[in-house]
ROLUMFI-41443 format. One record per atom (N, C-alpha, C, CB): residue in one letter; x, y, z. Coordinates in pm, whole numbers, plus 50000, padded with zeros to 5 digits. Each point is the difference from the previous one (the first is absolute). Glycine has a CB too. Layout:
BEGIN
aXYZ ...
This chain:
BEGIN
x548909659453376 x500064990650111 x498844990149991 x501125017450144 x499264971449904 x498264991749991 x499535002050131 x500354978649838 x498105019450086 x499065001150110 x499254986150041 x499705024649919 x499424975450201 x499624991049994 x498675004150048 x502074987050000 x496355001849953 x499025004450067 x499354991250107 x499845012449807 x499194989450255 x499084993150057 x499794984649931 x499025024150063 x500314977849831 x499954983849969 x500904991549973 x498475005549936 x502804996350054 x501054999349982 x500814990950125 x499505022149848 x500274986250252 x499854998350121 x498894984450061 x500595030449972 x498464973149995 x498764989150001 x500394990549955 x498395011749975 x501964986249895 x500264988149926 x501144990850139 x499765014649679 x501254994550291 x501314994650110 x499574993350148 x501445021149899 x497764990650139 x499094992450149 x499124985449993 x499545026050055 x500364977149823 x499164982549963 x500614990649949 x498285008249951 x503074993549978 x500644989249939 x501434997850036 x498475003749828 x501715003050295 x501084994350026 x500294998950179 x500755009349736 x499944982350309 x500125000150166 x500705006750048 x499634983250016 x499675026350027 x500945016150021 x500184997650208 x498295023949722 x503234976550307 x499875000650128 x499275010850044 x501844988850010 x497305009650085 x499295008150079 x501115014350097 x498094973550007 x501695028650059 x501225012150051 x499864993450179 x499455030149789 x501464963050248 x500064997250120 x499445012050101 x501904984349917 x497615011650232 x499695010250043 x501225001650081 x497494998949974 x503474994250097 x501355004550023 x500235010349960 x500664983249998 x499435023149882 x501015007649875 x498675011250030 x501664979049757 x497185016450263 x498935015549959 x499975010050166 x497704982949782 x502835002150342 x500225008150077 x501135008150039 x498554987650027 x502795006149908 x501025003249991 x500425014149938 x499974976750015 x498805024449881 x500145016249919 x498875006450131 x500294995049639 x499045000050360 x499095011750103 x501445007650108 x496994980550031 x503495010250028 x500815007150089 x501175008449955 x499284982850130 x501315014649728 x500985004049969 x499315016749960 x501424973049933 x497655025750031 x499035013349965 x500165010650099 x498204985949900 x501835006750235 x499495010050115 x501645006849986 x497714984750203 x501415029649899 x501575011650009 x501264994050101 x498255024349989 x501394964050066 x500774996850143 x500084991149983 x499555010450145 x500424977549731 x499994984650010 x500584994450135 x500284999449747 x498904990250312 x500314993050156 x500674983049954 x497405015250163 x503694985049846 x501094988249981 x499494989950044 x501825011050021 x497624989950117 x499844995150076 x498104993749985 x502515015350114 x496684994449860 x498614993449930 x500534990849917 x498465019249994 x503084984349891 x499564986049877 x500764990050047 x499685011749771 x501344989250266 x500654988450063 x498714989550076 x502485017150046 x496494986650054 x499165000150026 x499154987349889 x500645026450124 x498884986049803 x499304992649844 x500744986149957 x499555025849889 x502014975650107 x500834991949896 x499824988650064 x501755015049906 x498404984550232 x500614986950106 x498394994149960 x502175010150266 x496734995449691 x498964988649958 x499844995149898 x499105006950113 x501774997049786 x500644987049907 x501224990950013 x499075013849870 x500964975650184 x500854994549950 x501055000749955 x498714996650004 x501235000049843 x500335001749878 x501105007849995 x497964996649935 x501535016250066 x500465013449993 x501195004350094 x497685004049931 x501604991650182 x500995004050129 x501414990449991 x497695006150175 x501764981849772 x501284990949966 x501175006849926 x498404981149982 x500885022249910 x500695007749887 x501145010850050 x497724997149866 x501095014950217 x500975007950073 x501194993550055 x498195012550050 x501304978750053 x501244995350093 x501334995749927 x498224991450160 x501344998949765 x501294997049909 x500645011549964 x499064981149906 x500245024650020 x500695014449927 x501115003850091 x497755010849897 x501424996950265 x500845005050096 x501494992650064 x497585009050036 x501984975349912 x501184995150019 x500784996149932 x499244997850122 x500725004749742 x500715000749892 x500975011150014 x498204990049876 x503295002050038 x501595001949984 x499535015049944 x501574972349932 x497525032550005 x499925016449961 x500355009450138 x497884995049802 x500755002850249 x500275005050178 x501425000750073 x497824988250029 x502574999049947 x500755002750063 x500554996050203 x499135014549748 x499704983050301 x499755003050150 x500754988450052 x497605012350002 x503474991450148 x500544993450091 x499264988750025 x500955018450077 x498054986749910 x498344987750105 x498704998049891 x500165014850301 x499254974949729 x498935000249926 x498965007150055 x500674981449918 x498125020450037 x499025005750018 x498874994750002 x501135012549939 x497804979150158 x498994993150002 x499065008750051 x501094979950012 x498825034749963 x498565007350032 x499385005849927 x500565002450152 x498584995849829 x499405010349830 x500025013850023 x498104984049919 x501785023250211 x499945009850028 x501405004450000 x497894996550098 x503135006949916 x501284996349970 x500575002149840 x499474983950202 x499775005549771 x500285001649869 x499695006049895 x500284987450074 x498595018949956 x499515010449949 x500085008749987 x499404993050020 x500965015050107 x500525012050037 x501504998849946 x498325003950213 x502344981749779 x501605005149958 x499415000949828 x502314984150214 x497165009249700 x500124997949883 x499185018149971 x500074965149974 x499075037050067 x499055012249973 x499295001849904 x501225008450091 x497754998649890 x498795004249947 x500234996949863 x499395017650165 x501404985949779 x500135000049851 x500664986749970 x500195025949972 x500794967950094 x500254985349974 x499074987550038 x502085010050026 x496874993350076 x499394990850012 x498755000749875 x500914999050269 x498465012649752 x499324997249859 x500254997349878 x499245009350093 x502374989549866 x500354995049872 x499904984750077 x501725021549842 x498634974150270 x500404985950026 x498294994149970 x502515003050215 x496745003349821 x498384998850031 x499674994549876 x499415020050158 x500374989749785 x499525004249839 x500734986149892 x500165033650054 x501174964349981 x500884991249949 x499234988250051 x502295013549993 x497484982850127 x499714986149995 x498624994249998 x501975000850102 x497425016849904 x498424993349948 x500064995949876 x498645014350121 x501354995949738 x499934997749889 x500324984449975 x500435024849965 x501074971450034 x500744989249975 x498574989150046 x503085010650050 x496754991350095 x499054989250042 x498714996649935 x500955006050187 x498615005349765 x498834998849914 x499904989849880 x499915022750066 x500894972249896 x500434993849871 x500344984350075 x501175025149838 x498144966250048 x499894987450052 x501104992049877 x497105002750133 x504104992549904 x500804993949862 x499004989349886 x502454999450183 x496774989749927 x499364992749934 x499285002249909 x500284993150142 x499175019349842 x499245007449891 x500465008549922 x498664997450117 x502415002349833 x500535010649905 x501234995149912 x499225017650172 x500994985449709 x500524997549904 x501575003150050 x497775004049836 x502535006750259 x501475002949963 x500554990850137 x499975028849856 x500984974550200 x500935003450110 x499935009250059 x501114991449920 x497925005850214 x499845016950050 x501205004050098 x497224999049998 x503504991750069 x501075005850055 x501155001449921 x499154992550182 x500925008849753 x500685004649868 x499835011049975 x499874983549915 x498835021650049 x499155012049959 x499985003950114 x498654995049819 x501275010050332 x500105004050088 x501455008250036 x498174982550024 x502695005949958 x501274998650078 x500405015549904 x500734966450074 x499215031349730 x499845011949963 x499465014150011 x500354983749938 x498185013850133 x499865014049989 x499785003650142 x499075001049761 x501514992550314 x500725007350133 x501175001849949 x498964990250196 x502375003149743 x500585011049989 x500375011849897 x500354984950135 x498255018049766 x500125011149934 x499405009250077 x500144990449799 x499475002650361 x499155014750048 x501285002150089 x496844997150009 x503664996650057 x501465006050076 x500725008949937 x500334981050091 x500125012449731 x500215013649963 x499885007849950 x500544994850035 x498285006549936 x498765013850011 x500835010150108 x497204983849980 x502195012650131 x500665007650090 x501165001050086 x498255000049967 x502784991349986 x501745006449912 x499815010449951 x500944981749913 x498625017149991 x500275011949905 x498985007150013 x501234990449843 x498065012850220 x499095009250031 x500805013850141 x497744975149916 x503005017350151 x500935004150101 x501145007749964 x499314981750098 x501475010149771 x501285009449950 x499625010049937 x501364984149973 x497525017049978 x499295012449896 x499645011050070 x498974985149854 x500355011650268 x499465012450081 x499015009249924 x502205000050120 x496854991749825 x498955005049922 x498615005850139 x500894979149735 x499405017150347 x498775001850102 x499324989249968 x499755024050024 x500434957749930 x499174995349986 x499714993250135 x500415001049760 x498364991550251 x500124993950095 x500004984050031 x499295021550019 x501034972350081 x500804985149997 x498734990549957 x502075003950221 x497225002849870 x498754987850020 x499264999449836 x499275006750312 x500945008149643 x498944998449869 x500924994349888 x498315021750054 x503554980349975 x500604993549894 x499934982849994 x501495022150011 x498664974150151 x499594984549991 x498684994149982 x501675000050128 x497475003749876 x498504998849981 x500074999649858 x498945012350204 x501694996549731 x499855002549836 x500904982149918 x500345038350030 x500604963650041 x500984993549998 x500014980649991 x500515025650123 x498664974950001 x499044984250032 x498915000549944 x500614995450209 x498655012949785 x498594999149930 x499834997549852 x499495014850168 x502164994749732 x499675005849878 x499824984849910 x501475027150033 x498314967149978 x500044988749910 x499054988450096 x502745006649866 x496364998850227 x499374987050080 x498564997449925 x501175006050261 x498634993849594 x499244996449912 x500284984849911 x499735026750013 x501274972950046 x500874988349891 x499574988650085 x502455012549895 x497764985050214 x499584986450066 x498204999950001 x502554999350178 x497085011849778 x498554996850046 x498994995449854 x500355020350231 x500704985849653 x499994992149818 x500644986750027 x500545022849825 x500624976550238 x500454981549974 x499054991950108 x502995003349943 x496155001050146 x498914993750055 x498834997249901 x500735010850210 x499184997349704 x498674996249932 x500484990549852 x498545025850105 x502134981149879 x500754994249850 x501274989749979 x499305022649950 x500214965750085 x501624987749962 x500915001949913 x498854983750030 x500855023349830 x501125005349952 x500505011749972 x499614984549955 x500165021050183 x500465018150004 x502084997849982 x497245012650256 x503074976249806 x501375003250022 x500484997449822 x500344991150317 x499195003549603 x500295001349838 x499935014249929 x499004977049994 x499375032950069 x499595010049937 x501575007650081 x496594997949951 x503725005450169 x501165004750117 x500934998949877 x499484989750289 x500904996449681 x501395002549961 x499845007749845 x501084976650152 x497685021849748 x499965004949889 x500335012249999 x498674986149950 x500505022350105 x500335009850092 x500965010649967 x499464983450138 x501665007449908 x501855005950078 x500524994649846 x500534992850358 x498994997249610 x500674997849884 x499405012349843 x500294969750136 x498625035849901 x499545007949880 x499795010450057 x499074985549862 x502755023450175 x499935011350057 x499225012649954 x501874989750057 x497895007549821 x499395015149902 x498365002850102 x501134991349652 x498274998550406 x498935003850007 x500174992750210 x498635000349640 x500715008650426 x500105000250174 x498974991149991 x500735024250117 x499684967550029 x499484990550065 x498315001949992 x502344998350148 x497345014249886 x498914999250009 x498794999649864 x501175009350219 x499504998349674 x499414994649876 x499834987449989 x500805015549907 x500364973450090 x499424985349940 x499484999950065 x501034987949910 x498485017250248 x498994988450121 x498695002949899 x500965004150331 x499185007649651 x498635009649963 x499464989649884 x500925029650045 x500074965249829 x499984995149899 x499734983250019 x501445021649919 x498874975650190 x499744983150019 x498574999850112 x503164990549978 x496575017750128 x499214999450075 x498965011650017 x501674985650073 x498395023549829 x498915014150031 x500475006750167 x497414986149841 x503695012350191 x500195006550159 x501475001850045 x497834987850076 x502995016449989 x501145002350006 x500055000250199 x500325014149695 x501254985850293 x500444998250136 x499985012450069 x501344981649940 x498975030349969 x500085014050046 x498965003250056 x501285006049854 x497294989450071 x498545002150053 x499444993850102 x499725003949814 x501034978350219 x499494997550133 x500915005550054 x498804981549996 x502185020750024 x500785005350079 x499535015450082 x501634985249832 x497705016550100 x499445010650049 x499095001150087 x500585004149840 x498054989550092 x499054992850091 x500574994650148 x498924993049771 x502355001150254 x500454991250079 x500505013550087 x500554974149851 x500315029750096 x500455017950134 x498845007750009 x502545007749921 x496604994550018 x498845011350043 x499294988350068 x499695021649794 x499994968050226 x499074994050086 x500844996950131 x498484990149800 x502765005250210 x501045004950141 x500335014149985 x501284977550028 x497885029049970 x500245015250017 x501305007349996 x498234996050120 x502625001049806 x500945007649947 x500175009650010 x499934990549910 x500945023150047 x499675010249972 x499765004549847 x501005001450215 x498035006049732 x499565000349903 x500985005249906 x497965000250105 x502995007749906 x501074998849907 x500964986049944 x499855022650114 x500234968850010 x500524986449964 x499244992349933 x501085000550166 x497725000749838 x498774987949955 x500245008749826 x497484992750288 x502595019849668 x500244999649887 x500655002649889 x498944998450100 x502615002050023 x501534992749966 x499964986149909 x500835009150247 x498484983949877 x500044983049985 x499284999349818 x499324990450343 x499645016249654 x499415001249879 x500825004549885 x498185003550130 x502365004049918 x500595007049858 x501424995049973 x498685022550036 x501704971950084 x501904992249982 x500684995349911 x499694993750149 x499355002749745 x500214993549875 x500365011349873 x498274980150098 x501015029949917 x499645010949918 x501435005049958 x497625006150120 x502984990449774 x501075006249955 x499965013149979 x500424981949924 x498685027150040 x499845010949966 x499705008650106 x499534991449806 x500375007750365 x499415006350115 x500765010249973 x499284983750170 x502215015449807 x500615014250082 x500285009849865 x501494986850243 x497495010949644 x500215008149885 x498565008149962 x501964981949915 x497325013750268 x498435008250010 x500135013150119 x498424973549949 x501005032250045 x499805005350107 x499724997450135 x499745007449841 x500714991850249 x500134989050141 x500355012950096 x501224971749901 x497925022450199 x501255011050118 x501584995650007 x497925002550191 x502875002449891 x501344995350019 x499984988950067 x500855019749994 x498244982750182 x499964989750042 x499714987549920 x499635014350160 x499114985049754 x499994984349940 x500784994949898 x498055001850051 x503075009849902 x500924995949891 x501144994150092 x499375018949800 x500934987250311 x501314994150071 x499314982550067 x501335031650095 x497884972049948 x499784984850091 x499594986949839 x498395015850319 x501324988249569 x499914994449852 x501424992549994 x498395020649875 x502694994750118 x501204994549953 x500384993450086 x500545014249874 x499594988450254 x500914991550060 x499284981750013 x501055026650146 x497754973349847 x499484986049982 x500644996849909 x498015000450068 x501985007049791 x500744988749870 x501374999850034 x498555005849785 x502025004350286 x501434997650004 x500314991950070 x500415016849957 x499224979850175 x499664986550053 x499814988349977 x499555011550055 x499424988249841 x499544984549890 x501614997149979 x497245006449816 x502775007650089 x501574992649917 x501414997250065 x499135012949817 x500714990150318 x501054997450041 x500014988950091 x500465021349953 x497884970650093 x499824986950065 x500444989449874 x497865008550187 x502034995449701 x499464993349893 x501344993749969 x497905015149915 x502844995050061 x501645002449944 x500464993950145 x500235026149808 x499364966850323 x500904996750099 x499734987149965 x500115017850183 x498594980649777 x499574981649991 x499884995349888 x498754999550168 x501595008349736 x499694994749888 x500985001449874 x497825003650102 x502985006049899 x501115006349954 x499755006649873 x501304984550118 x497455021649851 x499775010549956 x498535009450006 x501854987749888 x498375016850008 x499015009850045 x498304999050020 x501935010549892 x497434993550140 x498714999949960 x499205002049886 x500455003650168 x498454995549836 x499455002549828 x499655013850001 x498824976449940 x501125029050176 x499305013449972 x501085009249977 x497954996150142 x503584999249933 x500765013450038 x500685003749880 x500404995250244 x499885003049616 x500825003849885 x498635007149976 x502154980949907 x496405024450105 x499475011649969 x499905011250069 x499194987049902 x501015008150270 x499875009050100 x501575005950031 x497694986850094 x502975011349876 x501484996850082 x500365018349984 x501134966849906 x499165038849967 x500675012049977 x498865008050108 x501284997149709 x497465000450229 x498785010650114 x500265007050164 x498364982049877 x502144997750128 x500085000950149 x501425004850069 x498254981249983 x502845017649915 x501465001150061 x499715017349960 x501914971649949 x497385036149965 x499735015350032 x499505001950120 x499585004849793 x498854993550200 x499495001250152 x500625001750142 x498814988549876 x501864998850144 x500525000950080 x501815004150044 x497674987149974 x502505016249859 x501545008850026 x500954988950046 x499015024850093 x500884965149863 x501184988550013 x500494995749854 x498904989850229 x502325006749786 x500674992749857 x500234985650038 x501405021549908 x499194975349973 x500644982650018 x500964998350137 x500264996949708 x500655009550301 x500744994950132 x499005002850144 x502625006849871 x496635001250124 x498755001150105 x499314983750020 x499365028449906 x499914973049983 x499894987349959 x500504990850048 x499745007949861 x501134984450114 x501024989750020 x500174998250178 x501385007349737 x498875005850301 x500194999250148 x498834994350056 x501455019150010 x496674987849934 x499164993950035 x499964985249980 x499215020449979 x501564972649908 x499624988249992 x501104987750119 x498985010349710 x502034997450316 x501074997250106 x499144995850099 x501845016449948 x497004995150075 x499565007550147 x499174985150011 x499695034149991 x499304960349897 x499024985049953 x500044996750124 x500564989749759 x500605006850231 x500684981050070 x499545006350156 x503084987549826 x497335022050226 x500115003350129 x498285001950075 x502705012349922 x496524994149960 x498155000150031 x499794989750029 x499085013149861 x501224972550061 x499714987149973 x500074995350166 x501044997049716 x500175004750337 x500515000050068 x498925002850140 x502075004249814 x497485005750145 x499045008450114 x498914991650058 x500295021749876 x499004964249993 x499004994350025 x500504991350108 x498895003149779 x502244989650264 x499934993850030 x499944997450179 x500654999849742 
C-alpha cells in the first residue's frame, strides 16, 4: 500500500492552495458526533449561511421531493431532508465552493457535476449490497476521492494535457505520470485535503490509495476492500454513463472486484441501468 509522510505533507501545505475546512462542516461533525444529534441546533447553524441554506431550500423544493407545497423554512427542511442528507448536501456545497473557476486549468463544474455523481452511486450500490457500509462515509469517499485534481489544475496550466496523457497511457495510473511530470500526485493532496476537513480516517486513506491497482491483492480488512471496490465500481460505471467506456483503472480491477463483491456481468449491467437514475438524484 503507499504510504505517506510528514514532509510530504509539508511540502503540499506550502505549495499548493489547499481549501481550509469550513467551520460550518467542523460544526456540523461536532453535532453529528453527539449520541442525540439536535436538528434543530443545526438548522439553527445552517440558516447563518446563506449560501447553504439556499442550497437546502432548493433541494427541498426540487421535483425529487416531490412536495404538494413548497418549503421556505430551514427548520422544516431539515428535519424533512435529515441528518445524513443534509450533511451530504453540506459537505457537497462546501467543497464545490472552495474552488475558484478563474484559477484552474479544468472545468470544475464538470469535475464536480462528476464526482457527485460517482458519490450517489457509491451509495446505490452500497445499499443493494448490504455490506453494513455506511452512506455518509460512501459519499464523502465518493466526492472527495479525486478532490486533488482541481487543486493540480490550479497550480499547473498544463495539467489538463498531463489528465488526458494519462487515460490515454492506460499501462501506467494517473497518479504515476503526476508523480513523473510534477514530483506529487492527486491521491496525496487528496488526502491532505480529507484529513484536514476531518474525514474519517479510513476515507482519507481510501482517497490515497484509489488509484492502487493492486489494493485488493494485499491484505486489507473487509471493510476497506468493500468501500475500495465499490468506489471503482462506481468510477466505471459514471465513466461508461458519460463517456461510453471504461475507465483506465477498471480492465485491472474489474475480475477482483466482481469476486469481492459476488456480482457478474448482468449484475453489472443492471448497476449501469441503475447510472442514469443516481444522476438523477443530483438534481
Amino acid at each position: 500500500m503507499l504510504e505517506i509522510d510528514d514532509k510530504v505533507l509539508a511540502d503540499i501545505r506550502r505549495g499548493f492552495s489547499i481549501p481550509a475546512q469550513p467551520s460550518l462542516l467542523r460544526k456540523l461533525q461536532k453535532i453529528m458526533a453527539e449520541d442525540e444529534p439536535d436538528l434543530n441546533v443545526l438548522a439553527d447553524i445552517i440558516s447563518q449561511d446563506v449560501a447553504v441554506a439556499s442550497i437546502i431550500l432548493k433541494t427541498i423544493n426540487s421535483p425529487h421531493y416531490g412536495l404538494s407545497r413548497s418549503i421556505s423554512d430551514i427548520h422544516k427542511s431539515v428535519h424533512y431532508i435529515g441528518l445524513n442528507g443534509i450533511n451530504s448536501l453540506v459537505t457537497n456545497t462546501l467543497i464545490k465552493s472552495s474552488f475558484d473557476q478563474k484559477d484552474c486549468s479544468i472545468a470544475l463544474e464538470d469535475f464536480w457535476d462528476s464526482a457527485t455523481h460517482i458519490a450517489h452511486t457509491c451509495v446505490h450500490i452500497g445499499k443493494k449490497l448490504k455490506e453494513g457500509t455506511s452512506k455518509d462515509k460512501l459519499f464523502s469517499l465518493g466526492l472527495f476521492h479525486d478532490c486533488g485534481i482541481p487543486i493540480m489544475a490550479m497550480k499547473y496550466s498544463n495539467y489538463t494535457e498531463t489528465y488526458e496523457l494519462a487515460y490515454n497511457r492506460a499501462s501506467k495510473t494517473l497518479p504515476l505520470i503526476e508523480d513523473e511530470f510534477y514530483g506529487v500526485n492527486h491521491a496525496t493532496i487528496g488526502y491532505y485535503v480529507a484529513s484536514s476537513w476531518r474525514l474519517p480516517k479510513d476515507i482519507c486513506t481510501l482517497i490515497l490509495v484509489h488509484h492502487d491497482r493492486d489494493f485488493l491483492k494485499m491484505k486489507n480488512s473487509r471493510p476497506q476492500e468493500i468501500y475500495y471496490a465499490i468506489l471503482k465500481l462506481a468510477e466505471n460505471l459514471v465513466h461508461n454513463h458519460r463517456h461510453s467506456q471504461n475507465s483506465a483503472d477498471w480492465p485491472y480491477v474489474q475480475e477482483m472486484i466482481f469476486t469481492l463483491l459476488d456480482i457478474d456481468e448482468d449484475n453489472y449491467q443492471d448497476y449501469l441501468e441503475d447510472t442514469e437514475s443516481c444522476h438523477l438524484e443530483e438534481d
